[in-house]
C-alpha positions in Angstrom: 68.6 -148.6 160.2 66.2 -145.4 160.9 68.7 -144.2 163.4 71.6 -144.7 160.4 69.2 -142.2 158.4 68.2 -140.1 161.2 71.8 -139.7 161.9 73.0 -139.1 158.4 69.6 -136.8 157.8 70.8 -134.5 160.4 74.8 -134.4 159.6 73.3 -133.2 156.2 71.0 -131.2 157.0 73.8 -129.3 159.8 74.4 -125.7 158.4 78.4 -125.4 158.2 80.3 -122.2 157.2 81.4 -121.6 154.2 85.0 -121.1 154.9 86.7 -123.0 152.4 89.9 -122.4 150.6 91.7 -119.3 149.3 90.7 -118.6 145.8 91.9 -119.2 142.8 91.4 -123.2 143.7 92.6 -125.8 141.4 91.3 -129.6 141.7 92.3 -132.4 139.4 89.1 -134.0 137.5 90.0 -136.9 135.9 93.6 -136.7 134.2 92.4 -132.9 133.9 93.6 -130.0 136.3 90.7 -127.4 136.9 90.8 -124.2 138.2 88.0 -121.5 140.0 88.4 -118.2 140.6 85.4 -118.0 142.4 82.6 -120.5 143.8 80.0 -121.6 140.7 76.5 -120.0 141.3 74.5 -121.8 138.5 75.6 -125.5 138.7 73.9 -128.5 137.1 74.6 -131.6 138.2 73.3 -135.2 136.5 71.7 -138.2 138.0 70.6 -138.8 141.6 73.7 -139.9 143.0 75.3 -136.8 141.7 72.7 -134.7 143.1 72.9 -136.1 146.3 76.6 -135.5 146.4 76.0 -132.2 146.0 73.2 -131.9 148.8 75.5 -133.4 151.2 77.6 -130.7 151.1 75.0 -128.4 151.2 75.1 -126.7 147.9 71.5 -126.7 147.0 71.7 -123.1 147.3 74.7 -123.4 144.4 72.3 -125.5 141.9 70.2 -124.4 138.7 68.5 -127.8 138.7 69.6 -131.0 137.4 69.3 -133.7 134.3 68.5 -137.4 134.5 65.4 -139.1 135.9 62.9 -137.0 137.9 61.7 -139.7 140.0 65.3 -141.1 141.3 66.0 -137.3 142.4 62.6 -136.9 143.8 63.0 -140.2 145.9 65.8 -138.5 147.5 64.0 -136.6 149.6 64.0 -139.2 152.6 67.6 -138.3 153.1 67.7 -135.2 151.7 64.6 -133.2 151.9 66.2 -129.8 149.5 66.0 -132.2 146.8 62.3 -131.6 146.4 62.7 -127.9 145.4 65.4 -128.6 142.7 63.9 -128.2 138.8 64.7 -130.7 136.3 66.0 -129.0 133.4 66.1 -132.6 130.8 65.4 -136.0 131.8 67.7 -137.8 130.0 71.7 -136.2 128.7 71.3 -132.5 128.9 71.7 -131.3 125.7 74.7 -128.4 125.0 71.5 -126.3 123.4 69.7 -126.6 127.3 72.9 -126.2 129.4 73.9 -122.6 127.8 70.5 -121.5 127.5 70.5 -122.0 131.0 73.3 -119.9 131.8 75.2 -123.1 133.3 78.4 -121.8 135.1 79.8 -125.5 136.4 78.1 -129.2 135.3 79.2 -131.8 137.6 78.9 -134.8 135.7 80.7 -138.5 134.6 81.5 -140.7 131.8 78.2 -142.8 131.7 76.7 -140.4 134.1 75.6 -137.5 132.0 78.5 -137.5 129.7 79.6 -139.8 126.2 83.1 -140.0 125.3 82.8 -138.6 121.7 79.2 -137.0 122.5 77.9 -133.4 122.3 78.3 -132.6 125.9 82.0 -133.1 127.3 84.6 -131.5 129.2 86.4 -130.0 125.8 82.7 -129.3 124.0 81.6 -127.0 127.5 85.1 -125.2 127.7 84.9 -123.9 124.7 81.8 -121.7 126.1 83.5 -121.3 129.3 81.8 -124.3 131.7 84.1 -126.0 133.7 83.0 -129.7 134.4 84.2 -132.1 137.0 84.1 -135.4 136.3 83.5 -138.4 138.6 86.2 -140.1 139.6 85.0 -143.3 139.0 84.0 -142.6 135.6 87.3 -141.7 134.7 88.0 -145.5 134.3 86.1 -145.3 130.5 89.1 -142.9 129.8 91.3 -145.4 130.2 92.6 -144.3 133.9 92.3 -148.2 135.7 92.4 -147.7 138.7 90.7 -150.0 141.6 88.0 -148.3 142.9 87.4 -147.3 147.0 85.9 -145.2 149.1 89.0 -142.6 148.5 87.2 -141.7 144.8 84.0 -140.3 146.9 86.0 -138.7 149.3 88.1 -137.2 146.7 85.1 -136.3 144.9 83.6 -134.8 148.3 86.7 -132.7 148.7 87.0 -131.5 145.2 83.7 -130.1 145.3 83.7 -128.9 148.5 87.1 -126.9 147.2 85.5 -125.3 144.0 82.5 -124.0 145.6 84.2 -123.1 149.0 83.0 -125.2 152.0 85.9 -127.4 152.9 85.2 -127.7 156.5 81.1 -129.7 155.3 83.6 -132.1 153.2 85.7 -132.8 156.3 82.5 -133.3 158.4 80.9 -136.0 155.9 84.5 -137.3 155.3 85.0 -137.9 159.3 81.8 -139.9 159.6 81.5 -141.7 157.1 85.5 -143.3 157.8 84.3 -143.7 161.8 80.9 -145.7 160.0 83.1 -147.6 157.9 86.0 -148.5 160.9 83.2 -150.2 162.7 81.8 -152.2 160.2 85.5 -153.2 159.6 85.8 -154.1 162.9 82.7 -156.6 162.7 84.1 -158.0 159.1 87.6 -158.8 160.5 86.2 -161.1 163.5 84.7 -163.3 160.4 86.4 -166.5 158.2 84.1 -166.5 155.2 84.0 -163.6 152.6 80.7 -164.7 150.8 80.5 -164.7 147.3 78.3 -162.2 145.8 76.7 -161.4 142.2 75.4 -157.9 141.7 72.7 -158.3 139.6 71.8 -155.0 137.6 69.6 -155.6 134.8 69.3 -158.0 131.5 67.6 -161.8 130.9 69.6 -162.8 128.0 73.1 -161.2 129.2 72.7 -159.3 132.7 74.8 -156.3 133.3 76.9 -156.9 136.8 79.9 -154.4 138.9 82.6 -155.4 137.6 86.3 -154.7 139.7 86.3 -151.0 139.1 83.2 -150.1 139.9 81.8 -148.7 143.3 79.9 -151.7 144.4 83.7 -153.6 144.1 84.8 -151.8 147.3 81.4 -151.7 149.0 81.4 -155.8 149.0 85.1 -155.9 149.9 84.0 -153.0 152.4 80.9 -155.3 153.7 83.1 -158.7 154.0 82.4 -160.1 150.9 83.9 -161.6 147.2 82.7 -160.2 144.1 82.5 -162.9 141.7 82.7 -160.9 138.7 86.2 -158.7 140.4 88.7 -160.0 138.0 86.9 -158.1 135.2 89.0 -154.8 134.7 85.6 -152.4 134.1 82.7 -151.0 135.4 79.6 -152.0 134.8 80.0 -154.9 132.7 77.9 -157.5 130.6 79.0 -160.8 131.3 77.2 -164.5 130.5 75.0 -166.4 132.9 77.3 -169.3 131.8 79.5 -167.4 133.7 77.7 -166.5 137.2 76.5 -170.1 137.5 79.9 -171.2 137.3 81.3 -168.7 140.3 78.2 -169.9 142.4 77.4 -166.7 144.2 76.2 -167.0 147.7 74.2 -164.1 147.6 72.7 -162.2 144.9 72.6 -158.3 145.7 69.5 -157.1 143.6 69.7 -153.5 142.3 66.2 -152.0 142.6 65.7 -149.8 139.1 64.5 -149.7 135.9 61.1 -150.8 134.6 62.5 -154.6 135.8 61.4 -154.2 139.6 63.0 -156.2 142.0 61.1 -158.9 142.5 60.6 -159.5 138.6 64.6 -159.7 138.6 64.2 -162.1 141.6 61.7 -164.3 140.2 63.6 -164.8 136.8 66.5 -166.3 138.5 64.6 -168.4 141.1 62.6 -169.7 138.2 65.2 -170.8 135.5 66.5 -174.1 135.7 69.5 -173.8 135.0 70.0 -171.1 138.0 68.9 -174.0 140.4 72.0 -175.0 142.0 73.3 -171.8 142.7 73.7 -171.1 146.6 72.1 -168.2 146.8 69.4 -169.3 144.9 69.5 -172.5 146.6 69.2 -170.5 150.4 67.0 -168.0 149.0 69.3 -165.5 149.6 68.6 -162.1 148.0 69.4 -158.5 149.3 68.1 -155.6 147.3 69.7 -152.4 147.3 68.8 -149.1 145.0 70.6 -147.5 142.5 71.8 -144.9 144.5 73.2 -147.8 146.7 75.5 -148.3 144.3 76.4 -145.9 142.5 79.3 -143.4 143.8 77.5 -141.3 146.5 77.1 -141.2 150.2 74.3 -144.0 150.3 77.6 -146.0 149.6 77.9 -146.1 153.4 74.3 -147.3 153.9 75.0 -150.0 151.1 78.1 -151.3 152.9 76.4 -151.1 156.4 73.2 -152.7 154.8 75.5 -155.6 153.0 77.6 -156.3 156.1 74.9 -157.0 158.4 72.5 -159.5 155.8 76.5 -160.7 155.2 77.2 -161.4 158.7 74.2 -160.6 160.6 73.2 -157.8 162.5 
């Protein structure tokens, strides 16, 4: 595992021309088609996985600051050190008061990641003062666009970005590795017969929040050799009934590690409630805990799937 950060640390950290595309660029955001005339100098992006999207590709340089919690942004720093001199601008939403007093020129953002359909801060809202905004990719599911998620959404993501702000050839560097990272754990999944079941346990005592079959952690189980038990829900993040997980019988429970709930609080709730008992991966004691930028759409995704394979499979 510390070479797999070493290794990633350093691809990121690789200073890559900018040669990107011809302007004008246009990129497709959702069911939207945006267009650039010139590379964004005062971007904002929101959340850590966002942020560390953007650091990938080097646009640190690129970035007023960001929104969303401080301390998930500053814990990014094992990966991706530039993350330390980027200035929160609001820890929660950003407001559309803070992103024009700001001079904002490009917010890179998602539907339940920085952005409420309906809300003050949207696409439509920022156009109207001349901010472009690209939207997740697999966010655009709470527009209605169902689509099954995979690792093309944060390549696509990777490559739109890397178009707008013009530094194509860092997208295609990232891109490259991270398929060669996920050919080989393919190659250790295919030799196995058993896809284990798995519940992604977010958050919640009375109804937990799971990854439902459009959500990233979907194709980083299917990625890693295993069966979500909660894929046949056509959404996101989901709430769902612990009726419900005890019936599909997970095998292993992947923790995610956020949240004033810490991991082992989440793991001691479900090894002590009796009716959780005969559950496998209760049963075997089987827990893997992952972060939220695990996760969520970003390039720890690769991490998660090469983290999840090997506890899956062994190593």
């Amino acid at each position: 595992m510390t070479r797999l950060f070493a290794t990633l640390a350093a691809l990121c950290l690789t200073t890559l021309p900018a040669t990107g595309a011809d302007f004008p660029v246009t990129v497709t955001s959702c069911d939207r088609q945006i267009s650039f005339d010139a590379p964004p100098e005062r971007a904002i992006a929101h959340g850590s996985n966002l942020v560390e999207i953007m650091l990938a590709l080097g646009l640190e340089d690129r970035m007023l600051g960001y929104s969303g919690r401080i301390e998930r942004v500053q814990a990014a720093t094992d990966l991706f050190p530039a993350a330390a001199a980027l200035r929160p601008l609001q820890r929660d939403y950003p407001t559309l008061e803070v992103l024009l007093e700001e001079g904002t020129d490009f917010y890179f953002a998602g539907w339940s990641y920085g952005m409420r359909v309906g809300g003050e801060v949207t696409p439509d809202s920022l156009a109207r003062f001349g901010i472009p905004v690209y939207e997740l990719s697999e966010s655009c599911i709470r527009l209605g666009q169902k689509n099954r998620p995979g690792f093309d959404y944060l390549f696509r993501d990777l490559e739109n970005l890397a178009a707008i702000f013009g530094v194509t050839e860092r997208a295609d560097t990232l891109i490259a590795d991270y398929r060669a990272r996920l050919d080989r754990v393919a190659q250790k999944v295919a030799a196995q017969d058993q896809r284990p079941r798995i519940f992604i346990y977010d958050s919640g005592d009375k109804v937990p929040i799971t990854a439902g079959g459009y959500a990233m952690p979907q194709a980083i189980m299917e990625a890693a050799g295993g069966t979500n038990i909660a894929g046949d829900i056509q959404n996101s993040w989901v709430r769902i009934d612990w009726e419900t997980v005890a019936e599909r019988d997970p095998q292993v429970v992947v923790i995610v590690d956020y949240g004033e709930v810490t991991a082992a609080e989440k793991i001691a709730f479900m090894k002590d409630h009796p009716a959780f008992a005969h559950i496998a991966a209760i049963r075997d004691d089987r827990f893997l805990v992952l972060g939220y930028d695990d996760l969520t759409p970003g390039p720890r995704n690769i991490l998660a799937v090469e983290r999840l394979a090997d506890f899956l499979h062994g190593g």
